[in-house]
C-alpha positions in Angstrom: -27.6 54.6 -34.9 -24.1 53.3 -35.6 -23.8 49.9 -37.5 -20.8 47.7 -36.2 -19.5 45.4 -38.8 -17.4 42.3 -38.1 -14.5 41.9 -40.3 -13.7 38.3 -40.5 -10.4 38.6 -42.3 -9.4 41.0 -38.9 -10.3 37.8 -36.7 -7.2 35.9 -34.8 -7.3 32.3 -34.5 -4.8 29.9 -32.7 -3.9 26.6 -35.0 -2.6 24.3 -32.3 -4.7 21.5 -33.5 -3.0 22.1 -37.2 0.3 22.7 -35.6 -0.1 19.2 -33.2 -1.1 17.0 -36.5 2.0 18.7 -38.2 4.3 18.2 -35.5 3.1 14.6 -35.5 3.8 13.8 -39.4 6.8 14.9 -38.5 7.6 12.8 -36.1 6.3 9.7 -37.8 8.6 10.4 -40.9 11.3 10.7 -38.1 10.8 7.3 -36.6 10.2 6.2 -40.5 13.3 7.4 -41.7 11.6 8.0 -44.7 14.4 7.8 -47.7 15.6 4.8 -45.9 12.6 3.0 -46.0 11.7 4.0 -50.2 15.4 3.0 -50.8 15.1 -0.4 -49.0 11.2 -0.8 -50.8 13.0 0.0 -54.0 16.1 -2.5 -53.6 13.8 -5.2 -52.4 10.9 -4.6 -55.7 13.9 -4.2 -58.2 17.3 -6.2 -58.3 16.4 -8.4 -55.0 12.5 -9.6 -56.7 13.9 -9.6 -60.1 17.1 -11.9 -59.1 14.4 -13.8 -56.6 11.9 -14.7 -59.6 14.8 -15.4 -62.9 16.2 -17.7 -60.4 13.2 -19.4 -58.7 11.3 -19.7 -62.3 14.0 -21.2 -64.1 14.6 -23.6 -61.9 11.2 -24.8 -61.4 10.6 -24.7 -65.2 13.8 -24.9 -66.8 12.5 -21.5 -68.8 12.9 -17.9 -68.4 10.2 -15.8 -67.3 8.4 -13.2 -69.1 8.7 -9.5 -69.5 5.3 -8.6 -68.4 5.9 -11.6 -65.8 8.5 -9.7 -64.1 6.9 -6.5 -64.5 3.9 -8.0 -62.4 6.2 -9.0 -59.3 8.5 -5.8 -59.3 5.1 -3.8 -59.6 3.8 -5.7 -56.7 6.3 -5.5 -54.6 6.8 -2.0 -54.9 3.2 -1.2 -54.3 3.0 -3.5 -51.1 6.0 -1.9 -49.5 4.8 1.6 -50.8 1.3 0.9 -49.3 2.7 -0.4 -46.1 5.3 2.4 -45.2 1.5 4.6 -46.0 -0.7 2.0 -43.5 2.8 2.8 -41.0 2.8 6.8 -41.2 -0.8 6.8 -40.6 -0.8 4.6 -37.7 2.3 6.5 -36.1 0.1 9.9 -36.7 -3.0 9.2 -35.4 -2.5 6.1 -32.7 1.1 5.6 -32.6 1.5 8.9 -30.0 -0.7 7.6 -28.0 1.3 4.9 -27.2 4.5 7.5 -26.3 2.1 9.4 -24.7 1.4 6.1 -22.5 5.2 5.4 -21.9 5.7 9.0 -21.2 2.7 9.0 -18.5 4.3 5.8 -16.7 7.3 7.3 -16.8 5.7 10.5 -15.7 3.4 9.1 -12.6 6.7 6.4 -11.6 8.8 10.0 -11.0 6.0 11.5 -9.1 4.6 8.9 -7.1 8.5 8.3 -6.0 8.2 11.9 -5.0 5.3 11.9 -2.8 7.1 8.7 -1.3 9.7 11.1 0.1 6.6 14.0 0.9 4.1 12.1 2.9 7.7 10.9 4.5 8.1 14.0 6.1 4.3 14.7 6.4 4.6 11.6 8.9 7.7 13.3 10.6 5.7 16.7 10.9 2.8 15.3 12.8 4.9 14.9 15.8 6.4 17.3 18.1 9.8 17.9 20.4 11.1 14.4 21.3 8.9 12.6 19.4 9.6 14.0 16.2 13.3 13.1 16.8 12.3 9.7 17.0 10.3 9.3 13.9 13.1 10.9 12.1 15.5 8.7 13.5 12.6 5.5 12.4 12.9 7.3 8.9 16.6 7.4 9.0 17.0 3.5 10.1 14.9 2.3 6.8 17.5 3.0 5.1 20.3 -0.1 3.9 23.2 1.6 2.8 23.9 4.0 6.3 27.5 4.5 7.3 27.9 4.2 10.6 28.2 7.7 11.5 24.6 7.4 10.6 23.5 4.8 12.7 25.4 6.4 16.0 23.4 10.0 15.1 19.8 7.8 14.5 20.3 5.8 18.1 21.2 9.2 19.4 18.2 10.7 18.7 16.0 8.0 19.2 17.0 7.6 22.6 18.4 10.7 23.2 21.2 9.7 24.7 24.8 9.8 22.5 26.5 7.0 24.1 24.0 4.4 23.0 24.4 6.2 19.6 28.2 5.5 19.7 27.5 2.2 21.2 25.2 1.7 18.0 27.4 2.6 15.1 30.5 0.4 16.9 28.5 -2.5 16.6 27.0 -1.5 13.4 30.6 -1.1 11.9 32.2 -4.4 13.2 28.9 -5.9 11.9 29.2 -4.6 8.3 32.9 -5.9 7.8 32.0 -9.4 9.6 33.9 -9.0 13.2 31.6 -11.3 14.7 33.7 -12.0 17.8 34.1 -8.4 18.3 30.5 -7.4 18.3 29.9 -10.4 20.6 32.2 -8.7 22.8 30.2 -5.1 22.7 26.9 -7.2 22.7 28.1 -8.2 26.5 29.7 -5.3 27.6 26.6 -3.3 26.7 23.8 -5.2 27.2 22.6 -3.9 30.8 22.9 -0.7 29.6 21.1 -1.2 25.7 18.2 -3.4 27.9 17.4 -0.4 30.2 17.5 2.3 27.3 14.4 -0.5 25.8 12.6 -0.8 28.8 12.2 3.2 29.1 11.4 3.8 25.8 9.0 1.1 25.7 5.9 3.3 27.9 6.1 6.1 25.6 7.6 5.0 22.4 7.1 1.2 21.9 7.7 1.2 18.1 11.3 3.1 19.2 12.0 0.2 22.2 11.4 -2.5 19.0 13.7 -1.0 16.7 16.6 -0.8 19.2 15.9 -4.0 20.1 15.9 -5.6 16.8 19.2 -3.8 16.1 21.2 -4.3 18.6 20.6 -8.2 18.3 21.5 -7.8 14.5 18.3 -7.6 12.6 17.0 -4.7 11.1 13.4 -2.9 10.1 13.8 -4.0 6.1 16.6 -4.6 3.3 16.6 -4.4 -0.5 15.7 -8.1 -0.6 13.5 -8.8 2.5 11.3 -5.7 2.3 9.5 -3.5 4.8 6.7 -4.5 6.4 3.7 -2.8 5.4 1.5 -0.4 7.9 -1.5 -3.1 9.3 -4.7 -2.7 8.1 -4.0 0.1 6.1 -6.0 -0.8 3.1 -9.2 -1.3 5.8 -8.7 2.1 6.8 -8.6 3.7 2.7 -11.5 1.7 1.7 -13.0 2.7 5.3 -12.9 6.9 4.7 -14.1 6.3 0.7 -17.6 3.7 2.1 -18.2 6.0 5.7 -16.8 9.9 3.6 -14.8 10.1 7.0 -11.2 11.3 5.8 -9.7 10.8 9.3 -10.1 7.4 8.9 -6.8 6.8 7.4 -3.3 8.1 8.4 -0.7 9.9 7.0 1.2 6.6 7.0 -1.8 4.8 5.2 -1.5 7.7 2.6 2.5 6.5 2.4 1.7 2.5 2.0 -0.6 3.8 -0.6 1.5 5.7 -2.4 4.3 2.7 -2.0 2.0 -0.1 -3.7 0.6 2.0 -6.6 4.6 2.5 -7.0 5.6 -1.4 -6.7 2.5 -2.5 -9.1 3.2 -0.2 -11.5 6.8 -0.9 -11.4 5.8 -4.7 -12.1 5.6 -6.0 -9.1 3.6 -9.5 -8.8 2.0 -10.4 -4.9 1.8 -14.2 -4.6 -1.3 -15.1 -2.6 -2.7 -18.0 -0.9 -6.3 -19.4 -0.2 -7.5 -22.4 0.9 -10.4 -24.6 0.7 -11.6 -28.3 1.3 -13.0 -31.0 -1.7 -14.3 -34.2 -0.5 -17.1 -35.0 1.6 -19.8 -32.3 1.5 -20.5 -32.2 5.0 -17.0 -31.2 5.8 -16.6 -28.9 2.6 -19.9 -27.0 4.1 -18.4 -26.5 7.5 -15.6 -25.6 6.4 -16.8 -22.9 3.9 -19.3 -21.8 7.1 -16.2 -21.8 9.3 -14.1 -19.8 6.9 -16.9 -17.1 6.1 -17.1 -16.8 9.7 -14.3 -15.8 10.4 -13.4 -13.5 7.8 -16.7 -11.8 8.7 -15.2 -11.2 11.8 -11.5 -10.4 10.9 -13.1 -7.9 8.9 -15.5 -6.0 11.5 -12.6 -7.0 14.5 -10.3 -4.7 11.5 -12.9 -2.0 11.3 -13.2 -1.2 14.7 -9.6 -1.3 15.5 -9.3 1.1 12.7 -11.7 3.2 13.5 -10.2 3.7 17.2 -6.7 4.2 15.9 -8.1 6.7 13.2 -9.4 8.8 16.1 -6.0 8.7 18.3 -4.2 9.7 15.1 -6.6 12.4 14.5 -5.8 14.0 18.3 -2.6 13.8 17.8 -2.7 15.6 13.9 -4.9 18.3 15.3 -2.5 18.9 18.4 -5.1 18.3 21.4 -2.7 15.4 22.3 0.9 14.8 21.7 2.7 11.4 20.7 3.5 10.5 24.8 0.1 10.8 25.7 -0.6 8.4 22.5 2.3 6.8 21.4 2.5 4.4 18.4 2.0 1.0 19.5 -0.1 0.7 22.2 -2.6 -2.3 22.3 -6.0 -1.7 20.9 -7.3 -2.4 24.6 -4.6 0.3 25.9 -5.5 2.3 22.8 -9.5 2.2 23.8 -8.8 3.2 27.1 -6.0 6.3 26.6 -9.2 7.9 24.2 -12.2 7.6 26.1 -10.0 9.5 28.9 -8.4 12.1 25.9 -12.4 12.5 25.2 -13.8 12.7 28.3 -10.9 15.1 28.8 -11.6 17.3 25.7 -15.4 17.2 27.0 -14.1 19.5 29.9 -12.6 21.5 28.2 -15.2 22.3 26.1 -17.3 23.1 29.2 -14.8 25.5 30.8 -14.0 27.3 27.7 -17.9 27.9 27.2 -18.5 29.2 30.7 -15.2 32.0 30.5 -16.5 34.8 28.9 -13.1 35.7 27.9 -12.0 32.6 26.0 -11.4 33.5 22.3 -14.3 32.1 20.1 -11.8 31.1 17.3 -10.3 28.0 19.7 -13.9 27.5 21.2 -14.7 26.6 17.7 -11.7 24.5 17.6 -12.0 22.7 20.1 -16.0 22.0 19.1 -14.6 20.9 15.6 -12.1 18.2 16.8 -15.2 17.1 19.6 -17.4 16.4 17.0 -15.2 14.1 14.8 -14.1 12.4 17.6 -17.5 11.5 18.5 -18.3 10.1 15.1 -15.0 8.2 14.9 -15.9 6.6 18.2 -19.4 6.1 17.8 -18.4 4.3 14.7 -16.0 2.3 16.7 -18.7 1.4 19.1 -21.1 0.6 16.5 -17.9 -2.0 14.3 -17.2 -3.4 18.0 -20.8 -4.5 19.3 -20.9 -5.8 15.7 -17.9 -7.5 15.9 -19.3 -9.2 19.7 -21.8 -10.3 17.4 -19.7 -12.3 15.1 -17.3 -13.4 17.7 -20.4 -15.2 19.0 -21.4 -16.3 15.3 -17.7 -17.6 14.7 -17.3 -19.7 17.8 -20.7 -21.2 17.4 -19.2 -22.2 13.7 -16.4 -23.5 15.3 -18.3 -25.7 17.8 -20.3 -27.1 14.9 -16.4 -28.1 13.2 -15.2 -29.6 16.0 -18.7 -31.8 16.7 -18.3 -32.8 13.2 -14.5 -34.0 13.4 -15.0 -36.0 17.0 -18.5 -37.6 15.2 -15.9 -38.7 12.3 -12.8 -39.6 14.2 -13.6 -40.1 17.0 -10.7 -37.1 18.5 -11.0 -33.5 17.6 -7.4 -32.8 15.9 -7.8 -36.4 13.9 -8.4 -34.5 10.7 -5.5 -35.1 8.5 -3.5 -33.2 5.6 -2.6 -36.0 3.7 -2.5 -37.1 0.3 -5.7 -38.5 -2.0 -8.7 -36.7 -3.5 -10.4 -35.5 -0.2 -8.6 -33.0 1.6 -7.0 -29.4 1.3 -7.0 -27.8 -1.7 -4.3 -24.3 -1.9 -5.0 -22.2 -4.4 -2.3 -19.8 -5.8 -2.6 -16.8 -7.2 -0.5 -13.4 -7.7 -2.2 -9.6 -7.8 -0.5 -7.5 -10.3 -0.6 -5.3 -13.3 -0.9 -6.6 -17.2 0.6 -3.6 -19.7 -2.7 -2.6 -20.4 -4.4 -2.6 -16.9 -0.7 0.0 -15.8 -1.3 1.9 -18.9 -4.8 2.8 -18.1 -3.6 3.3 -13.9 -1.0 5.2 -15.2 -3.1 7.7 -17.9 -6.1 8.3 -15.0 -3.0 8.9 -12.2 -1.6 11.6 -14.6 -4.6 13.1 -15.0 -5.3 13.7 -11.9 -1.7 14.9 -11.1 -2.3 17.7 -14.2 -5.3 18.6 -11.8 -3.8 18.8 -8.2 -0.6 20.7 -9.9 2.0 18.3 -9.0 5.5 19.5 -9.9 8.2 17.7 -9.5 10.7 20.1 -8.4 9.3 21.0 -4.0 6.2 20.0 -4.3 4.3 19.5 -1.3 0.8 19.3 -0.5 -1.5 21.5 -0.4 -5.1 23.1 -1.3 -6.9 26.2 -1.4 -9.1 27.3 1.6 -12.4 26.8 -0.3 -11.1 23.0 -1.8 -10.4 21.5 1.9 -13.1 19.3 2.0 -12.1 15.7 1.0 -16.0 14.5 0.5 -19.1 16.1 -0.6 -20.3 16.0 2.7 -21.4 18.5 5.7 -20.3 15.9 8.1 -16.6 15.9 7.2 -15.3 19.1 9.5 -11.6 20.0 8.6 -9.8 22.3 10.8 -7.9 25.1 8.9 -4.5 24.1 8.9 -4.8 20.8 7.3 -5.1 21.7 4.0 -2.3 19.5 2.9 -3.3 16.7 5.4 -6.4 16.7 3.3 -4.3 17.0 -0.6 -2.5 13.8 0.8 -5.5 11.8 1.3 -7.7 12.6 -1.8 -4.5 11.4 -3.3 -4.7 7.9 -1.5 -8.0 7.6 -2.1 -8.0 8.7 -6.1 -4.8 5.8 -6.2 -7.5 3.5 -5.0 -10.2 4.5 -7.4 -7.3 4.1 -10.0 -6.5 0.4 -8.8 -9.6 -1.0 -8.1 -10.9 -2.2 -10.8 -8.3 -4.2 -11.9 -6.6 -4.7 -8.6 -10.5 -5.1 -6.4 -9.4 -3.4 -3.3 -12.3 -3.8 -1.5 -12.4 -7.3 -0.9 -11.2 -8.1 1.9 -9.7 -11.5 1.0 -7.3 -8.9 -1.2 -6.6 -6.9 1.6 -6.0 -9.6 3.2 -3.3 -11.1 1.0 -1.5 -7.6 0.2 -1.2 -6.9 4.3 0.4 -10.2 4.8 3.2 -9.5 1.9 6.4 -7.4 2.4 6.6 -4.0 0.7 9.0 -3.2 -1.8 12.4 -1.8 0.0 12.5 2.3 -1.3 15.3 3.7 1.2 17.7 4.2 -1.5 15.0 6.9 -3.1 16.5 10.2 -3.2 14.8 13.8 -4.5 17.9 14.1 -6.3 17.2 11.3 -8.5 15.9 11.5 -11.9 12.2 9.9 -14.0 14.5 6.9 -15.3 16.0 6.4 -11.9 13.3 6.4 -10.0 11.9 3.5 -12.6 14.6 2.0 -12.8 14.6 1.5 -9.2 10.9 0.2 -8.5 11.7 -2.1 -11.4 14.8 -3.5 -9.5 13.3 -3.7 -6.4 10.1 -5.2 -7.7 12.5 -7.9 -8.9 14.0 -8.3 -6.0 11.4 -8.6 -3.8 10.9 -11.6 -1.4 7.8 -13.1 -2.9 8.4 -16.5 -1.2 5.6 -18.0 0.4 6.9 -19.2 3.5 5.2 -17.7 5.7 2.3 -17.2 4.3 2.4 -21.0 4.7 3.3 -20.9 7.6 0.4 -18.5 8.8 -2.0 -21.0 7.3 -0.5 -23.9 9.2 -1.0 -21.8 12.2 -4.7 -20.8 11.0 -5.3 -24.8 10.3 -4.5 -26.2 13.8 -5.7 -23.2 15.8 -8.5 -22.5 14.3 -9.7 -25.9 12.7 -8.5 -28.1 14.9 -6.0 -30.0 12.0 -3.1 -32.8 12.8 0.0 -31.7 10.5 1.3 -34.8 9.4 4.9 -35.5 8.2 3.7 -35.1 5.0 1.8 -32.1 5.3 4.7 -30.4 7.0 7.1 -32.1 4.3 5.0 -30.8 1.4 4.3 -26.9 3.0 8.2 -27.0 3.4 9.4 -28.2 -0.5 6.6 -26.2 -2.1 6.3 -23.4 -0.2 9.3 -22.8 1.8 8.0 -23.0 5.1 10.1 -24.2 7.7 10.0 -27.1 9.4 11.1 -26.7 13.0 8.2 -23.6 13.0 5.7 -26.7 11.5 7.3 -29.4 14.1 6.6 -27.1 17.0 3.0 -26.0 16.0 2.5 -29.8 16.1 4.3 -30.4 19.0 2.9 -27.9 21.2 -0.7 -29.0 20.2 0.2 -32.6 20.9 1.4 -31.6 24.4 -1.4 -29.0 25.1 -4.4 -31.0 23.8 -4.9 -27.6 21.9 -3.5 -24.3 21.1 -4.4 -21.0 22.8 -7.2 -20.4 19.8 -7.7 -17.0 18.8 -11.4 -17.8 19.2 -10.6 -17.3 23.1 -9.7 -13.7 23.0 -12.9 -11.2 23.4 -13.0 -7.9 20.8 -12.2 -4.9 23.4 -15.2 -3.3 24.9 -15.7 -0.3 23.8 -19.0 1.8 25.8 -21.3 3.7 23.8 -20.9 7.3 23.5 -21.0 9.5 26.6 -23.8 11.6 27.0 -22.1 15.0 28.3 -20.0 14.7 25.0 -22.8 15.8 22.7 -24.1 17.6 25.8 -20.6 19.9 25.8 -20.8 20.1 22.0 -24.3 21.3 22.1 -23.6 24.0 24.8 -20.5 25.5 22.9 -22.8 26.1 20.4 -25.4 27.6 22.1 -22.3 30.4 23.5 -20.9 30.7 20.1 -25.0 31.4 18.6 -25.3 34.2 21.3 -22.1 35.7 21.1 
């Protein structure tokens, strides 16, 4: 029997811990400047106290002052700045790199989230296919404010696909930039017909593409440095959505993007003004007005939810290839939208069927096909179940509303005789802003670097991705992924860990929030480049968090609208005079609200207009579903 002895002298053992704390001292006395700081103690204690204290003394008491005297107060002072250049080197060692650790992470997460700005870019792009991938490029392309025009003319040319539009385009888009107004007046005419037709056929297959030549031509554009970019709608519904139902194709690579784009802007220092309202005076008014408002955020909320969900599921055909952009083009109507998927399903159902009575077609795009069917169910069923909820509220809200406009005609006498006027009774705005305190963007910053250490993200060509066995976005059997979307599903963990990050000092999940941040502008990022480095990419969301339109015009001027539609109020001149000097709203859009409604006797109320009907879930769905499986079991 052999005896094995462990020699602990031949053990090797790593000091990193001893090295870190070293390297740290080090550091400390750095920053210190250590023989600086003794000489300055030294100076101060000797000739400075000594000089300080001869002086001070004999003029107070006419008298020198001791030896021992000024021993005392050189002493001191030697020892307090000895002791506080001690209390300073401990403080840098043990808590001070923390704090340059906490710089270094927002620096860090600022250069990486402006990264995956310009990633989930291009994810967006490679969703589409042929003609309509030209397109969204050419969408991507137009964000930018600082094209030449050589630019513009190869954007429009793609976008339309046809080059004399394009060189229509930059002409105008050149005479514009140096000022030629006359001259571009003279193209406008010239080219109208011809720019009006090019609209009218892109607007059946590529509506978002019809707007945007539109809006250029008559001299606007999608967003500037100062204006912003409108943000993607409901897109925080849609986050919050996948995290509550762990159904991942309830957001979009765009929603992932807007994401991405507000984590960048708060944490650049960006503040969102917001605006709520609310009524103090009589109770009776304050308590239908409170009902009235509940009401109808209820159903905002579920009208949101079940527009989500349906536009989740035509995104989701379109990322998994069973339908291309013409079939479901960005910018339909949610009734058009509703429509184009029950047919795309129904559609899908039969093919299902075929494929599971051909002996000879491959089991690999059966199962396919069976994977994309079943998420497609539970995304509509889902939509069914948010629409007949939101019927149900749509009843609740207008039998709110009947309640307000008994109780206004009681009072006055005329429904629309309730006033915004001046006095103690009457509308009360509250402002507010969401943003990010120091602390609250250290502590986003430290969890979003963490979690960038664990997906890998390097700077340098990083795109998304995941292993085969991490696809999965939830702990859940429900959530099906097909193969290739390994990096669809890296994008939106991502989202959703941003909003885990934000939430508790941001509270995305109330809808009043989401509400607020879908009505602002986003922060305009078309001059971010991969070529740029950390500091310029702060540097940037710093300048363009600065220069963000945070004026609250018309967010006053959507509450104007939401006041006389919705609760039947008379805009005074002083109403409209005080939304215009406080909040910037304008007055001929507040004149005509109040002009129409006086003409009308009402407005067209929102109220009026049903939720889409969505049917429940077709029975030979499930029924293909089940079959396939049944084949695929056999085989």
């Amino acid at each position: 029997m052999t005896e094995h002895k462990t020699d602990k002298g031949d053990r090797i053992t790593l000091g990193r811990e001893i090295n870190e704390h070293s390297r740290r001292f080090r550091r400390s006395l750095n920053k210190v400047r250590l023989s600086q700081a003794l000489m300055q103690i030294f100076f101060t204690a000797g000739p400075v106290t000594a000089l300080g204290l001869i002086g001070g003394y004999y003029i107070g008491f006419g008298i020198f002052p001791s030896t021992e005297l000024l021993i005392y107060f050189i002493s001191f002072t030697a020892l307090s700045g000895i002791i506080g250049l001690i209390a300073r080197l401990v403080y840098n060692t043990t808590r001070g790199h923390l704090e340059e650790q906490g710089e270094r992470d927002i620096l860090d997460v600022t250069d990486k989230l402006g990264d995956l700005v310009l990633v989930t870019r291009d994810m967006n792009v490679q969703v589409y296919e042929g003609d309509a991938r030209r397109r969204e490029a050419a969408l991507q392309l137009l964000r930018r404010v600082d094209l030449t025009s050589y630019g513009v003319n190869t954007a429009f040319t793609d976008l339309t696909g046809n080059r004399s539009i394009g060189d229509i385009m930059g002409q105008i888009y050149t005479y514009r930039r140096i000022g030629l107004v006359s001259r571009v007046r003279e193209l406008y005419a010239a080219h109208r017909v011809q720019i009006n037709e090019a609209v009218r056929e892109l607007e059946q297959n590529a509506p978002d593409a019809a707007r945007e030549l539109r809006q250029w031509f008559t001299g606007g554009t999608s967003g500037t440095s100062k204006s912003g970019v409108p943000r993607e709608p409901f897109f925080l519904q849609r986050i919050m959505s996948s995290i509550e139902n762990n159904k991942p194709y309830l957001m979009t690579f765009r929603d992932v993007e807007e994401m991405i784009i507000l984590a960048y802007e708060l944490i650049s220092g960006r503040e969102i003004p917001t605006l709520v309202f609310d009524y103090s005076g009589r109770w009776k008014f304050a308590r239908a007005l409170d009902d009235l408002e509940t009401k109808r955020s209820q159903y905002r909320v579920w009208q949101a939810r079940g527009g989500n969900r349906i536009r989740a599921l035509a995104a989701y055909l379109v990322e998994t290839g069973y339908a291309t952009t013409d079939e479901l083009p960005e910018g339909l109507s949610i009734y058009q939208l509703v429509d184009e998927v029950t047919g795309m399903l129904d559609r899908l159902a039969g093919d299902i069927s075929e494929a599971s009575s051909d002996p000879a077609y491959p089991k690999k795009d059966l199962r396919r096909l069976v994977r994309i069917m079943k998420t497609g169910i539970e995304l509509y069923s889902m939509a069914y179940k948010a629409y007949r909820e939101t019927g149900n509220r749509h009843a609740r809200l207008l039998e709110a509303s009947g309640k307000w406009e008994k109780l206004i005609s009681r009072a006055y006498g005329d429904p629309g005789r309730f006033k915004l006027g001046s006095g103690r009774r009457g509308i009360r705005i509250r402002e507010n802003t969401i943003s990010l305190d120091d602390e609250e963007r250290l502590e986003v910053c430290r969890h979003l670097a963490w979690y960038f250490e664990k997906l890998d993200v390097h700077k340098t060509g990083f795109t998304f991705s995941a292993p085969e066995e991490d696809l999965p976005l939830f702990d859940s059997d429900d959530a099906e992924i097909p193969p290739q979307s390994g990096g669809a599903m890296a994008a939106r963990r991502l989202a959703i860990e941003i909003a885990l990050a934000l939430e508790p000092h941001i509270r995305l999940s109330r809808p009043e929030i989401q509400r607020n941040i879908n009505a602002t502008k986003a922060i305009y990022l078309g001059e971010l480049s991969p070529y740029m480095n950390a500091l310029q990419k702060a540097e940037l969301g710093k300048r363009m968090s600065r220069e963000a339109d945070n004026r609250l015009g018309m967010a006053a001027e959507q509450m104007a609208d939401t006041l006389v539609r919705i609760y039947d109020v008379e805009l005074t001149s002083e109403a409209r005079d005080f939304l215009h000097y406080t909040y910037g709203a304008r007055q001929d859009v507040l004149e005509q609200l109040e002009s129409v409604k006086k003409q009308s006797g009402n407005l067209a109320s929102p109220l009026i207009e049903r939720p889409p009907l969505v049917e429940s879930p077709k029975p030979h769905w499930a029924r293909s579903v089940s079959n396939a499986r049944k084949k695929l079991v056999r085989s």
